[in-house]
One Martini backbone bead per residue (centre of mass of N, CA, C, O) as a GRO file, in nm:
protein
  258
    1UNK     BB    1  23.630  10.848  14.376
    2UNK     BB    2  23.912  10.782  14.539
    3UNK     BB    3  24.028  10.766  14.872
    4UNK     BB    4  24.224  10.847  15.110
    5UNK     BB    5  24.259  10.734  15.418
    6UNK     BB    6  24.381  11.005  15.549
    7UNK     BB    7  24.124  11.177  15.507
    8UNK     BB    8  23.913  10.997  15.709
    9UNK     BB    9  24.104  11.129  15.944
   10UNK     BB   10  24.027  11.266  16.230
   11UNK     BB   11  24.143  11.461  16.430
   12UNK     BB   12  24.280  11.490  16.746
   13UNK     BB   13  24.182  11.774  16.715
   14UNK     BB   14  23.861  12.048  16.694
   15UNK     BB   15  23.847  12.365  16.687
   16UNK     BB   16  23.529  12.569  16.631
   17UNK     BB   17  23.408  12.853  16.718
   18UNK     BB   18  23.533  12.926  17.040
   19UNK     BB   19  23.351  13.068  17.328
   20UNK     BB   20  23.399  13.270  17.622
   21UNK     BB   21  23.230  13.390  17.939
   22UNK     BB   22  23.297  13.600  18.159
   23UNK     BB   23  23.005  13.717  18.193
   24UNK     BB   24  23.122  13.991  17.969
   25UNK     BB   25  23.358  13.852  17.953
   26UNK     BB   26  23.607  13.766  17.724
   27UNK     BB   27  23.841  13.474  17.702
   28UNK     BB   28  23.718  13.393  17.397
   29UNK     BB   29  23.757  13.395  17.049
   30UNK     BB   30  23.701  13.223  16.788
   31UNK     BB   31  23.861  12.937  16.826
   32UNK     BB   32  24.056  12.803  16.560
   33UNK     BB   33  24.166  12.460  16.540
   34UNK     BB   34  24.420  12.166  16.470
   35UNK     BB   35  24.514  11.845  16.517
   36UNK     BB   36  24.718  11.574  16.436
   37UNK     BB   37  24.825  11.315  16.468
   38UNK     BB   38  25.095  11.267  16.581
   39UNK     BB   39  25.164  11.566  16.734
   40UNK     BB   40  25.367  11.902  16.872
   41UNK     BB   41  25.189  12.136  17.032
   42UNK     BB   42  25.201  12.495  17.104
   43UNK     BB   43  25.037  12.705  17.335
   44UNK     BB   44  25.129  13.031  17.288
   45UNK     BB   45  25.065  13.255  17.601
   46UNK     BB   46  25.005  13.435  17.792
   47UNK     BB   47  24.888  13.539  18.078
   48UNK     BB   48  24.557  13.543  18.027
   49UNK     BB   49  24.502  13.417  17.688
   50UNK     BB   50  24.358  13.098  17.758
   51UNK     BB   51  24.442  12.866  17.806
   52UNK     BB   52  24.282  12.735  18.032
   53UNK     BB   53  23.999  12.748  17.936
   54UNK     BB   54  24.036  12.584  17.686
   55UNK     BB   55  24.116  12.329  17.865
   56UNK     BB   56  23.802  12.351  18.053
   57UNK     BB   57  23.658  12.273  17.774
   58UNK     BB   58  23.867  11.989  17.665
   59UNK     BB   59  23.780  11.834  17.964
   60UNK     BB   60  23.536  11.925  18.049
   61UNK     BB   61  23.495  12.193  18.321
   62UNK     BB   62  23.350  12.300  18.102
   63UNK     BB   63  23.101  12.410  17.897
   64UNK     BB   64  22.992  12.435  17.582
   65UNK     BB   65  22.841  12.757  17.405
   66UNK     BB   66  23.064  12.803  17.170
   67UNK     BB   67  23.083  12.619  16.947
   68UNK     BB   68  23.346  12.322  16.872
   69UNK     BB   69  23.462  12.031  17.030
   70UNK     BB   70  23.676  11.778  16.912
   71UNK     BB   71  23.790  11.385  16.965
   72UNK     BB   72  23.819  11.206  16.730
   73UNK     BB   73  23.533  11.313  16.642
   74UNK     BB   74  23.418  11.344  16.918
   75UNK     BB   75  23.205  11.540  17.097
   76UNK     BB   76  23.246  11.678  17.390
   77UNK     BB   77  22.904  11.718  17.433
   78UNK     BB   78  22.789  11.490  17.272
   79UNK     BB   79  23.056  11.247  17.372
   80UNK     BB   80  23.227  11.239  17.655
   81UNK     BB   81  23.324  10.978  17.685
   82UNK     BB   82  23.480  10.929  17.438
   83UNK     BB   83  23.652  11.176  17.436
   84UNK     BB   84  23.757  11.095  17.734
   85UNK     BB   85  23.908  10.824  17.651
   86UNK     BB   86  24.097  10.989  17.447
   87UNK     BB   87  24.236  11.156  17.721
   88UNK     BB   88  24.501  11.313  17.880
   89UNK     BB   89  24.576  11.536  18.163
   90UNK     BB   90  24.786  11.812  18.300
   91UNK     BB   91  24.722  12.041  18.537
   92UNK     BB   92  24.883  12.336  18.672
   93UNK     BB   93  24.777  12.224  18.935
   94UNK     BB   94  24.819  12.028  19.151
   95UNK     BB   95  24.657  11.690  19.221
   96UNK     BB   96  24.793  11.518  19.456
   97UNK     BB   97  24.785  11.285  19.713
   98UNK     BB   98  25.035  11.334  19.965
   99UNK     BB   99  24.907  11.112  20.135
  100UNK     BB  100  25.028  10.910  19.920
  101UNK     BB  101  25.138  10.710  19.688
  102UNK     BB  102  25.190  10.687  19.395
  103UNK     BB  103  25.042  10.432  19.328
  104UNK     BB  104  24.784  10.516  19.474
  105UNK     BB  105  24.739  10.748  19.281
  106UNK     BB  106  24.723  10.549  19.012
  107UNK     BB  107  24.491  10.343  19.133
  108UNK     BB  108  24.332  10.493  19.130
  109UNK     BB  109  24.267  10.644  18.872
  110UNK     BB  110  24.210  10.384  18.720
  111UNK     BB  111  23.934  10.327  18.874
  112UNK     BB  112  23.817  10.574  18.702
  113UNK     BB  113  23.855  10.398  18.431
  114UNK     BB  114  23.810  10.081  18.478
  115UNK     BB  115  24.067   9.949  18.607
  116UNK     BB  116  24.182   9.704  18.719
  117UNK     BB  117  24.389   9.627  18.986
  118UNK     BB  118  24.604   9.464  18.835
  119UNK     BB  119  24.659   9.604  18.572
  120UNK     BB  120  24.672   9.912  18.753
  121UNK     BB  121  25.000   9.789  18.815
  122UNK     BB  122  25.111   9.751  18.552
  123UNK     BB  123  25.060  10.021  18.420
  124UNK     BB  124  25.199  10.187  18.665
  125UNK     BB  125  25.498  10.064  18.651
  126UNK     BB  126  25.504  10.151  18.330
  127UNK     BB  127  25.510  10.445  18.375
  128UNK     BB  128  25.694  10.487  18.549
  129UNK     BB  129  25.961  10.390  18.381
  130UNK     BB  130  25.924  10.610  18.197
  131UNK     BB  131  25.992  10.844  18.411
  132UNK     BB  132  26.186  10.750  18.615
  133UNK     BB  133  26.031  10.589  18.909
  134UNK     BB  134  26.023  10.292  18.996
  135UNK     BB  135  26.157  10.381  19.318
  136UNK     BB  136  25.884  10.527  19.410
  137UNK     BB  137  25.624  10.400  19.440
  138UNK     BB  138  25.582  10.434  19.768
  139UNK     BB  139  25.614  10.668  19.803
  140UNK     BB  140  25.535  10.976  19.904
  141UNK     BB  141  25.417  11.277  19.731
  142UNK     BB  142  25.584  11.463  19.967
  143UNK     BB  143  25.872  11.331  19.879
  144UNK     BB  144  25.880  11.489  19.640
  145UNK     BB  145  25.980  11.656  19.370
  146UNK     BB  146  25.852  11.860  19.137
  147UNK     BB  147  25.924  11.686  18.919
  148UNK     BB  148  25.818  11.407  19.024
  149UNK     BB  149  25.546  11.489  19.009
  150UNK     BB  150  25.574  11.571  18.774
  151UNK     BB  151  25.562  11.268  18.622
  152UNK     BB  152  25.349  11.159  18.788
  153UNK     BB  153  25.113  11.293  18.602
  154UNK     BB  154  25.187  11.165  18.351
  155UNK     BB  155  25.157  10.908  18.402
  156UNK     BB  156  24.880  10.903  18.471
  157UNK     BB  157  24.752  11.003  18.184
  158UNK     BB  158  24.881  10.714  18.073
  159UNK     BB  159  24.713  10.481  18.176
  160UNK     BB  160  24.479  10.472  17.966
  161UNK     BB  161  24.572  10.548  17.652
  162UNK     BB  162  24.573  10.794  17.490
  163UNK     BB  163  24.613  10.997  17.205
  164UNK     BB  164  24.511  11.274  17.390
  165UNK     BB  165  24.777  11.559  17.577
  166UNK     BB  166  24.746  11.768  17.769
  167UNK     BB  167  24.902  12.085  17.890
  168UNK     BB  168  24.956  12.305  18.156
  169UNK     BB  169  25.190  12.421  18.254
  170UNK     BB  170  25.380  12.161  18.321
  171UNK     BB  171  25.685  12.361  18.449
  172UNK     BB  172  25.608  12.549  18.685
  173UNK     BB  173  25.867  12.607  18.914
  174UNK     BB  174  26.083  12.433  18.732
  175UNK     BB  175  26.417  12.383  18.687
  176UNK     BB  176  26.581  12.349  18.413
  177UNK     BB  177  26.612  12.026  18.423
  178UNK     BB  178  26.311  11.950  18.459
  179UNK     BB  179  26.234  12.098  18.210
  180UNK     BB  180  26.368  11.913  17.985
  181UNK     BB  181  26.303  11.618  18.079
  182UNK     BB  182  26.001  11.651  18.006
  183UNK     BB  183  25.965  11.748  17.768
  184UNK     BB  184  26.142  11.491  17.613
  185UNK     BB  185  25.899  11.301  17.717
  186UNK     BB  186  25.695  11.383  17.560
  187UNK     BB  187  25.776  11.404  17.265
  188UNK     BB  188  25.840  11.067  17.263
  189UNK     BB  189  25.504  11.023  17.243
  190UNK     BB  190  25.462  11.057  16.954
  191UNK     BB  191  25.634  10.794  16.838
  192UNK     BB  192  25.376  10.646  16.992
  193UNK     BB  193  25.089  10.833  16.881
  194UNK     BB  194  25.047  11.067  17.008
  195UNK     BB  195  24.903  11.369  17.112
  196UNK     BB  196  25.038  11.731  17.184
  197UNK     BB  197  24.944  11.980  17.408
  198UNK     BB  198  25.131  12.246  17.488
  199UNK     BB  199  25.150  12.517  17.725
  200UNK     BB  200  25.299  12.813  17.710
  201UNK     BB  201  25.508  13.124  17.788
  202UNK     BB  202  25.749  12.994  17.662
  203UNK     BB  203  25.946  13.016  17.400
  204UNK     BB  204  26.186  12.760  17.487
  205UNK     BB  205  25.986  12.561  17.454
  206UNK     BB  206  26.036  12.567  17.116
  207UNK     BB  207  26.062  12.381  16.817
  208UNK     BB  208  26.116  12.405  16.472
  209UNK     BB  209  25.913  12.131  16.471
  210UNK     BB  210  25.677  12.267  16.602
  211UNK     BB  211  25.376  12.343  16.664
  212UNK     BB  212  25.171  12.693  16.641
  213UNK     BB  213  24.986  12.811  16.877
  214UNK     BB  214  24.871  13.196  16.908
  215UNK     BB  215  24.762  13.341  17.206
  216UNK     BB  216  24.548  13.656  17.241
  217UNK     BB  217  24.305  13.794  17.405
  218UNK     BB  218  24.149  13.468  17.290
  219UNK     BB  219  24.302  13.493  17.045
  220UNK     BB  220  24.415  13.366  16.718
  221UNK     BB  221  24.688  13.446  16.534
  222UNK     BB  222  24.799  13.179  16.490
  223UNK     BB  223  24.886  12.866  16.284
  224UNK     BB  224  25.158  12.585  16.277
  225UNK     BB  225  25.434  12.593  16.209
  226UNK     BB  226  25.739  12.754  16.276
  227UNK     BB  227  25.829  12.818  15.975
  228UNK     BB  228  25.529  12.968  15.883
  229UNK     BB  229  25.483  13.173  16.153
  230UNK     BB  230  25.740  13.330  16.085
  231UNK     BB  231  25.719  13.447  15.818
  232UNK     BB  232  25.433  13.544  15.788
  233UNK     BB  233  25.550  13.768  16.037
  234UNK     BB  234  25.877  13.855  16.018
  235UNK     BB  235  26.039  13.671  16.164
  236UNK     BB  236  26.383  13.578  16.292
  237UNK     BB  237  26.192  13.413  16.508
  238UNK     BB  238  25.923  13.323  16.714
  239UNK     BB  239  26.004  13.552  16.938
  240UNK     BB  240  25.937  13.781  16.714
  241UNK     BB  241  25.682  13.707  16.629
  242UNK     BB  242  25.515  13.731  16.888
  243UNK     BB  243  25.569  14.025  16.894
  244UNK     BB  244  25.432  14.109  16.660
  245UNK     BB  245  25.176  14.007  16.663
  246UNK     BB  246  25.089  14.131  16.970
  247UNK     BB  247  25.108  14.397  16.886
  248UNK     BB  248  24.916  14.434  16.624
  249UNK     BB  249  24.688  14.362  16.809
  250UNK     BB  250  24.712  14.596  17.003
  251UNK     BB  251  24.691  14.829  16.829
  252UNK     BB  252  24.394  14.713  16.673
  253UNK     BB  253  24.262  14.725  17.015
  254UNK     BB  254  24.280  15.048  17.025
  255UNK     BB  255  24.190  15.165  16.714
  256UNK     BB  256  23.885  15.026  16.817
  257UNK     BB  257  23.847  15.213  17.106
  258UNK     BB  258  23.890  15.506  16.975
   0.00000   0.00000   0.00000
């Protein structure tokens, strides 16, 4: 029987039976999901509900011992550098260093990725331009705006030019104009062959051609379009979907306390 290509390519993203735990405390309970490539997924979970956690498994700063956690079919236990070179990531709290330039903090981390000096000024100054900063490239970031530190972040993030970019609440602190601003940038990136996983607590900024993974104490309770995770939550759209799945869950988890 002849199979199509499309058969044959694994998943940008590969989530399988993930738990973790702090001491006794369970954080993740049997994460499944998968994301396809070139497409742009929502993590949507409150404070507390494992976003964070998930992200410091897939991008290894926390060992995975539930699970497994594959990075276009690499898996990220057993060929970490494999996965971990078509990765790139953008953590909640900032990471640049303030008494640097943008460049300089560009070239530096090029060359943690093995990238020479002058390609690492060309590839920053070119990731600069498409985050609309190439006239900032000397400016220290602590002269940078909230929002132009991450725009600083997306920009090192792509330096390396990953497949898969995840980002953990990449908007907080963010004011409404910076918030749709990076938003639409980083949409862009699908066109461009990216997957992306974006985790945030807000529900507006999910758009209805997005897919959508709602984590929630840890587990999975939806995952899919965001008009098939509506539908079959039985929700109005996605923000009363969450309230129902998250209420549903919790009642759940009363009845089984009780």
């Amino acid at each position: 029987m002849m199979h199509g290509t499309n058969e044959t390519k694994p998943p940008a993203l590969s989530v399988a039976a993930v738990s973790h735990f702090y001491g006794r405390r369970k954080a993740l309970d049997d994460v499944t999901f998968s994301l396809a490539p070139s497409t742009f997924t929502v993590l949507l979970g409150l404070n507390g509900a494992g976003k964070s956690t998930l992200f410091s498994l897939v991008t290894r700063l926390f060992a995975t011992r539930h699970g497994r956690i594959r990075i276009f079919g690499h898996e990220v236990g057993q060929t970490p550098c494999e996965a971990l070179r078509v990765l790139g990531a953008v953590f909640q709290p900032r990471t640049l260093d303030l008494d640097l330039s943008v460049m300089q903090n560009l070239t530096f981390h090029a060359s943690l990725h093995g990238i020479g000096a002058r390609e690492a000024r060309t590839r920053a100054q070119a990731v600069l331009e498409s985050v609309e900063l190439a006239g900032r490239s000397n400016d220290k970031v602590r002269d940078l705006s909230g929002g132009q530190v991450r725009r600083v972040e997306i920009a090192r993030a792509l330096l390396h030019r990953p497949r898969l970019l995840v980002l953990d609440e990449p908007t907080t602190g963010l004011d409404i104009r910076a918030r749709a601003a990076i938003l639409k940038h980083v949409r862009s990136l699908v066109a461009e062959g990216v997957c992306v996983l974006w985790a945030t607590h807000l529900v507006d900024e999910i758009a209805d051609g997005d897919g959508v993974v709602i984590l929630h104490d840890g587990r999975v309770l939806a995952h899919g379009p965001v008009a098939r995770v509506v539908g079959e939550a039985g929700g109005s759209d996605i923000s009363a979907a969450f309230s129902q799945l998250t209420s549903r869950a919790e009642a759940r988890s009363g009845d089984a306390a009780a």
